[in-house]
N, C-alpha and C positions, 0 to 999 in steps of 0.2 A: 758726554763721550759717545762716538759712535761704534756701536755693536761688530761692524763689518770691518772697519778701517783703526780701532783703537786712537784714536786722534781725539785731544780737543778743540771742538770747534765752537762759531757764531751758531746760535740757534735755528738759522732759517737754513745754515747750510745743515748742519744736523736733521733737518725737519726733511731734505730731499735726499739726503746720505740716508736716511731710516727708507725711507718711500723706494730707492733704488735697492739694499735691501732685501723690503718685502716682495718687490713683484719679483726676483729673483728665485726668492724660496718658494713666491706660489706659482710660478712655472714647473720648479723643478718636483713640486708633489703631484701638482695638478696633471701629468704629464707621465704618473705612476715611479718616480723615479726615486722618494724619498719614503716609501711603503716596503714592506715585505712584502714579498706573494705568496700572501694568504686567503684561501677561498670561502667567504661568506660565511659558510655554513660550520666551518670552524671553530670553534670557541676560542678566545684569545687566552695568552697564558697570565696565569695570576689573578682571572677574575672568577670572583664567585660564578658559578650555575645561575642563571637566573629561573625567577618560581613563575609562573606563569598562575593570571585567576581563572580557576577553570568556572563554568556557566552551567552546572546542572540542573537550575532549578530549585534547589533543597536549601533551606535553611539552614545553617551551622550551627544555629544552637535552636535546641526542640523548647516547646512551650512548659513552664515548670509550673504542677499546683498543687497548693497544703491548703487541708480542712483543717481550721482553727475548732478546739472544740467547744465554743456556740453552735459552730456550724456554718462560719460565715469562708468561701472558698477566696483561697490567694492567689494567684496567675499572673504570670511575667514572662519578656518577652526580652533577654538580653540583647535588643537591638544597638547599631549605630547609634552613635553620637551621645550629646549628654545631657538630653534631658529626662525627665523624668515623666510620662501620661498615667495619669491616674483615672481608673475606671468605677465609679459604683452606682449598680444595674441592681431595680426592684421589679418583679412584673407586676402589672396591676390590671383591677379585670371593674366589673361593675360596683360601684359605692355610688356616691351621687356623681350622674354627668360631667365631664370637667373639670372636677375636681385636681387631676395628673396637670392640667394647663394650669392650674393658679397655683402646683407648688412649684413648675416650671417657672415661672415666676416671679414665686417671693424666694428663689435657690439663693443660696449669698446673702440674705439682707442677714441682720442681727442677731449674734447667737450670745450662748452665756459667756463665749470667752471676748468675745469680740462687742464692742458696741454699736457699728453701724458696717454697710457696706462698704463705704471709703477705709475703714479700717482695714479690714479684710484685702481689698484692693492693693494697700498701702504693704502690705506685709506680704503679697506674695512681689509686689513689683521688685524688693530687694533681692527677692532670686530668682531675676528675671520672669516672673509667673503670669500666667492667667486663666481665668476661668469660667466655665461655662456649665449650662442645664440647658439639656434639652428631653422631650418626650417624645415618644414613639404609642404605636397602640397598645402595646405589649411590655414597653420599656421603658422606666426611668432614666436618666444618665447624668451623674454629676464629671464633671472631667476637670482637672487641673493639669497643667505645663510649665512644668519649672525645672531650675539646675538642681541635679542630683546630689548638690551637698544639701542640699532644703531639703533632704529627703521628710525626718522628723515633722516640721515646721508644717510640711506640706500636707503631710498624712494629717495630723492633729487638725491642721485646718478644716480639711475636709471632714473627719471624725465628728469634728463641731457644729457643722452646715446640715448635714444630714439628722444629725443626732438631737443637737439641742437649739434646734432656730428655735427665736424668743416670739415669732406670730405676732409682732402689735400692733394693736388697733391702725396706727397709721399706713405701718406696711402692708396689709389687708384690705385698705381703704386703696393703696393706691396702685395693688393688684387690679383690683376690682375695675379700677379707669385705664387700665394697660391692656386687660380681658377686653372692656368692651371697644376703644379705639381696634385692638386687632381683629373682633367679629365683625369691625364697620369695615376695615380695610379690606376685610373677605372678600366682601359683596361686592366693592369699585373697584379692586383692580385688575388689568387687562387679563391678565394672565389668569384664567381661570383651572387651572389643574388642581391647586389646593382642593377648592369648592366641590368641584366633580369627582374626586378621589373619598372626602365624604359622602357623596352622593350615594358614591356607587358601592362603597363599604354598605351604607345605611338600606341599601337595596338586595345586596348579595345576603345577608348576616343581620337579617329584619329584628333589632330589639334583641341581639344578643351578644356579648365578647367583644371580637373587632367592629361589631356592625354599629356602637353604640358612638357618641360622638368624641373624638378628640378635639374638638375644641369647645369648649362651656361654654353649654347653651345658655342665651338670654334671659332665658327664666331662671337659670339657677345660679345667676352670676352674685345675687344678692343674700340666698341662702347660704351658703359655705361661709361658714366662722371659725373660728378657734377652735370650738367645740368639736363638729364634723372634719376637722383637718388632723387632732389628737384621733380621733375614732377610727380614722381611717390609718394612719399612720402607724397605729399602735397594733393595727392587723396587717397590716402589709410591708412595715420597715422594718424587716425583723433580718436577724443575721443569715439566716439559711437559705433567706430570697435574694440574697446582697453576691457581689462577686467585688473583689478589690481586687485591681488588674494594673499591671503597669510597664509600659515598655523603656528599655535604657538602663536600668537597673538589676543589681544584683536579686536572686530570689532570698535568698536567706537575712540579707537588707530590709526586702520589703514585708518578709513574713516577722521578725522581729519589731519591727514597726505597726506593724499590724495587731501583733499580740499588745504593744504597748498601749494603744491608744483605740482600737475596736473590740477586745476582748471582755474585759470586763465594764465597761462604760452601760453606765443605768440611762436611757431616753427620759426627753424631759418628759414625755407623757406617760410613762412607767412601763410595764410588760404586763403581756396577757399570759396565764398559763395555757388557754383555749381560744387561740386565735378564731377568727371569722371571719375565713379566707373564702372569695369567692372561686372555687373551682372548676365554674361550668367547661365544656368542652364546646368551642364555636362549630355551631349548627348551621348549615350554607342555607339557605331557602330561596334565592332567585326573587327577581321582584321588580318593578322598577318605581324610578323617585322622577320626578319629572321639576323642574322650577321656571314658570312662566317670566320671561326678564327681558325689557329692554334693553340691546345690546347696542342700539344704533349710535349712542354716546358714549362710550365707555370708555375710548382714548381720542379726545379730539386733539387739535393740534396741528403742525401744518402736513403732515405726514396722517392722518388718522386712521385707525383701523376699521376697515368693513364691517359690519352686521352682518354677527357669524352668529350660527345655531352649534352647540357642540352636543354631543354625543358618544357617550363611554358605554360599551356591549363587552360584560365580562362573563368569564364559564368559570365553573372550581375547577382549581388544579391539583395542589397537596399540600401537604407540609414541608416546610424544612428538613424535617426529621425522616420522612422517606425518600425510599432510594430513588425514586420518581422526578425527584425535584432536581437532577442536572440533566436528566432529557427535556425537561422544562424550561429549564433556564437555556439551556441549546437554541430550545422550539422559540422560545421572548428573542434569543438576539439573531434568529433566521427572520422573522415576519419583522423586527426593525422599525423603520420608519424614521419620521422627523415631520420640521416644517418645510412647506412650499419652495422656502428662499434659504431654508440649508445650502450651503455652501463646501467643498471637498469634494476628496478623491473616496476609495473603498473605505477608508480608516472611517469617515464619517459615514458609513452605512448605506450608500449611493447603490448596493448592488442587493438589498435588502426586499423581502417580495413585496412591501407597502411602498417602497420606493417604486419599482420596476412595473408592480401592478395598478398598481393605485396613483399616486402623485406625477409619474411619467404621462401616466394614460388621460385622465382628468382632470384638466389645467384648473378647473374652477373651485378644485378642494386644497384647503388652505393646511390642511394637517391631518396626519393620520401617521400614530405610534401604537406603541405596541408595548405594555406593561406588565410586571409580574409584582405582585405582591404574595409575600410568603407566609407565615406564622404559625407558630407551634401546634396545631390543629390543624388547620385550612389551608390551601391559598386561593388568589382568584388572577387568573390570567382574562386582560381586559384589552382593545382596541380605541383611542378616543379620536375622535376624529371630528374634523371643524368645515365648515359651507356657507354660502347665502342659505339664506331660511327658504328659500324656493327651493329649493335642490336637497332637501333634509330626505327626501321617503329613498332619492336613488343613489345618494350615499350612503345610505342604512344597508340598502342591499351589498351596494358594492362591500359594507363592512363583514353580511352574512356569508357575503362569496367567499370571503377570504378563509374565517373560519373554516368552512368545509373543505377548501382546498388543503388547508392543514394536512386533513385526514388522504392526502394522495400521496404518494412516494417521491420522498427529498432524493433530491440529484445531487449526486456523491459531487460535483465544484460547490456545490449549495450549501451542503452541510457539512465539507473541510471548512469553509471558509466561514460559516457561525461559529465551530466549531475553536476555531484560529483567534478568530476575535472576541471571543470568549476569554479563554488562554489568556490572550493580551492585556485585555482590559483589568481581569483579574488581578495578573502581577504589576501592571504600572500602577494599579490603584494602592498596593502593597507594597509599593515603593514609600509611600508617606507613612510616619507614625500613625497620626490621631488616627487613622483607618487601621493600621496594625492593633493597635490597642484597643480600641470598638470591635474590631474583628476578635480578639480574646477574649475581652468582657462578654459579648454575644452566646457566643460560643460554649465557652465556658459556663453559661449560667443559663443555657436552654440543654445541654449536653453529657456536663460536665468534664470534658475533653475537649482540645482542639485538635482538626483534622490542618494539617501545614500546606502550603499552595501545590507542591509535589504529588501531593495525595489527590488534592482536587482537579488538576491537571490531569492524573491518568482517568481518573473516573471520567472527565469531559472529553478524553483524547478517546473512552471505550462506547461513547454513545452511537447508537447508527440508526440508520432511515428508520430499522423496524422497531426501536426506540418510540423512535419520533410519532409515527402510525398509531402503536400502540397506545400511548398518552393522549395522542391529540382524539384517539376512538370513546377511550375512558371520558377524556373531560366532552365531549359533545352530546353524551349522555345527559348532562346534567342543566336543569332548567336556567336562561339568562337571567342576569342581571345589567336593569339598564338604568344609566343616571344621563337625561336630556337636561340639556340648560339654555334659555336664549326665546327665538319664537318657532311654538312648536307648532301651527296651523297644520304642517304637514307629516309632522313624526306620524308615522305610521302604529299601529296598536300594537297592545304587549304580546296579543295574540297570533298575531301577523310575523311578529318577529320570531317568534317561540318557532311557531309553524317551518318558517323557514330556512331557521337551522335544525330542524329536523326532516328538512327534505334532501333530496339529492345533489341538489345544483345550487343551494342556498338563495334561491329566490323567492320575492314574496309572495303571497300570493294577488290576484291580480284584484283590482276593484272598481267599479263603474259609475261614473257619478253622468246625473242628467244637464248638472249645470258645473263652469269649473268656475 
């Protein structure tokens, strides 16, 4: 039946009786004449207000924490969405070398409740889970991801992995071939950052806290047994070093949880009333580590990489814990950098002083960034940077220039714009869970507080040049630390470099050979 004319009709004629119709009525709206006049701005009648999301910045809901009384601390993070991140965080300091990388490791294999890893595997996949160990210098990390009705299921698991891995001989044995393929993998692959980051730890922090090695050394890959892994564990897993953290969930869910299944639970290796905890305080001492290495094959292929000399020059900077450390982190993302063949606009640091100074100016250096490492003691703010092995003594300099230029007065578009990208980086990175929950467990268990991105946000929006002068005068004060990798023929002496970040213009000093 047609709408316009009441008639029945053959379908095709219906089909252009509709079509005459429509373009009737969309003339006659199109044309304002089937509208009220009413002006935009107006609210229509009968509809709700609508709520607009307003963008302050701030969290909606603040970070919640209960000391369980062992003493083991609980932190949640009622975020978005519905799963569940589960945090728990040990410090650990000197016991034997690398010891932290084989329990990274053996995380997950076989515990009293559990018979193998596939089990484990198996029972978190039903609520949709997974899981992961990693270490830091400072930090253990077991983490789980699953739906929030596994709450129980998920905690117990964990509870279990930390508490009561069963250590067997096999699992041990095949730690042991996992350690050494990965210290072999160190050494050949391209990307040498890993290596030099040890390096330069082992150089800054000579023999003590973070300067000691995270990944197990060769020698002692064969001594760590059962025995030394109970020893160590029985002074360092203990509940008041521990932080259980979790985003997506209720707090009174996961402190309940917590109570049920980390409160009163006996470790398989029992309890010490008089731990033997190592509490030295990281001593900086400056130094350099140098590693003579053919680089000339390290990526062959049809595309293969030049034979580079690398070079990482770091000064102490601070802690975490002081108020120092966001004029720092300011100072790390002004000097910036990247590689050669970076690619973008400002977002990827294109307007950065290693960009503009350095990689702009001197086509023949392959890289030059700019690093901060932080930790409950210390930190070390460092430069690495990569060349032909000919060109290593006036890229050294060009790295000493930089340093002292630090200490001149940042240009207010210089240090908005660190300043901005800081900010940036901060909240998109805070946009993801596993980093919200990392960021609580952290926090929380170096602090016992979390500071929320609003807080850290004005504190970066309050930094200024004289910030910046002031930090960069304090750390040039203090002796380098240098980790060289590749062929050093020409690296210049430790003496040479010292000198010349204590001079005015950060050049080295000059020197005269009779034959070159």
């Amino acid at each position: 039946q047609c709408k316009g004319c009441t008639k029945i009709k053959p379908w095709i004629q219906l089909f252009y009786c509709h079509l005459r119709y429509g373009i009737a009525a969309y003339r006659k709206y199109s044309s304002g004449g089937g509208y009220p006049n009413i002006s935009l701005s107006t609210p229509l009648p009968g509809i709700p207000k609508p709520l607009f999301a307003s963008v302050d910045g701030q969290e909606k809901y603040e970070t919640k924490i209960t000391t369980l009384e062992n003493g083991l601390k609980v932190a949640s993070q009622n975020k978005f969405g519905q799963f569940l991140w589960i945090l728990s965080l040990s410090s650990f300091s000197k016991y034997p070398s690398g010891i932290a990388h084989f329990l990274e490791k053996l995380a997950f294999s076989s515990t009293a409740q559990y018979g193998s890893k596939d089990e484990i595997l198996l029972t978190l996949e039903k609520h949709g889970g997974i899981c992961d160990c990693q270490t830091s210098r400072d930090t253990t990390m077991y983490a789980v991801s699953a739906e929030v009705k596994g709450l129980d299921t998920v905690v117990s698991l964990l509870s279990d992995a930390v508490l009561q891995p069963r250590l067997l001989d096999e699992e041990l044995e095949m730690t042991r071939m996992a350690v050494r393929f990965e210290l072999e993998d160190l050494n050949m692959r391209p990307d040498p950052e890993p290596l030099l980051t040890e390096m330069i730890h082992a150089a800054a922090y000579r023999g003590n806290t973070v300067g000691l090695p995270r990944f197990c050394p060769a020698e002692n890959v064969d001594k760590i047994d059962k025995n030394v892994l109970h020893s160590y564990l029985r002074n360092y897993y203990r509940p008041e070093r521990m932080v259980l953290a979790g985003v997506g969930i209720e707090h009174e869910q996961l402190v309940e949880s917590a109570r049920k299944y980390l409160l009163d639970v006996k470790p398989v290796w029992g309890t010490s009333s008089a731990p033997n905890v190592d509490l030295s305080v990281a001593q900086y001492t400056g130094g350099i580590v140098k590693m003579e290495k053919d680089m000339s094959d390290v990526s062959l292929g049809p595309t293969p990489i030049p034979e580079l000399t690398h070079i990482m020059i770091g000064l102490e900077s601070c802690s975490y814990l002081e108020d120092d450390f966001i004029p720092f982190a300011v100072l790390n993302m002004m000097m910036g950098g990247g590689g050669s063949f970076s690619a973008g606009g400002p977002g990827k640091g294109m307007f950065t002083r290693l960009y503009l100074n350095v990689l702009n100016r001197h086509h023949w250096m392959y890289n030059a960034t700019s690093y901060h490492h932080s930790y409950e003691d210390s930190g070390l703010l460092c430069i690495h940077a990569s060349a032909d092995p000919r060109q290593v003594r006036e890229m050294v300099e060009i790295i000493t220039r930089e340093f002292i230029q630090m200490g001149g007065s940042a240009g207010e578009m210089e240090l908005e714009r660190a300043k901005t990208q800081l900010k940036s980086m901060l909240m998109m990175n805070l946009e993801s869970r596993p980093v919200i929950f990392e960021d609580v467990g952290r926090q929380v268990l170096s602090t016992g507080k979390r500071k929320l991105p609003h807080e850290l946000c004005h504190l970066i929006s309050s930094v200024t040049a004289g910030d910046i002068k002031r930090v960069t005068t304090k750390m040039l004060r203090s002796k380098p630390a240098v980790a060289a990798l590749g062929d050093l023929m020409e690296l210049p002496s430790y003496e040479h470099i010292q000198a010349a970040l204590s001079s005015k213009d950060g050049r080295l000093p000059r020197t005269y050979r009779l034959f070159r």
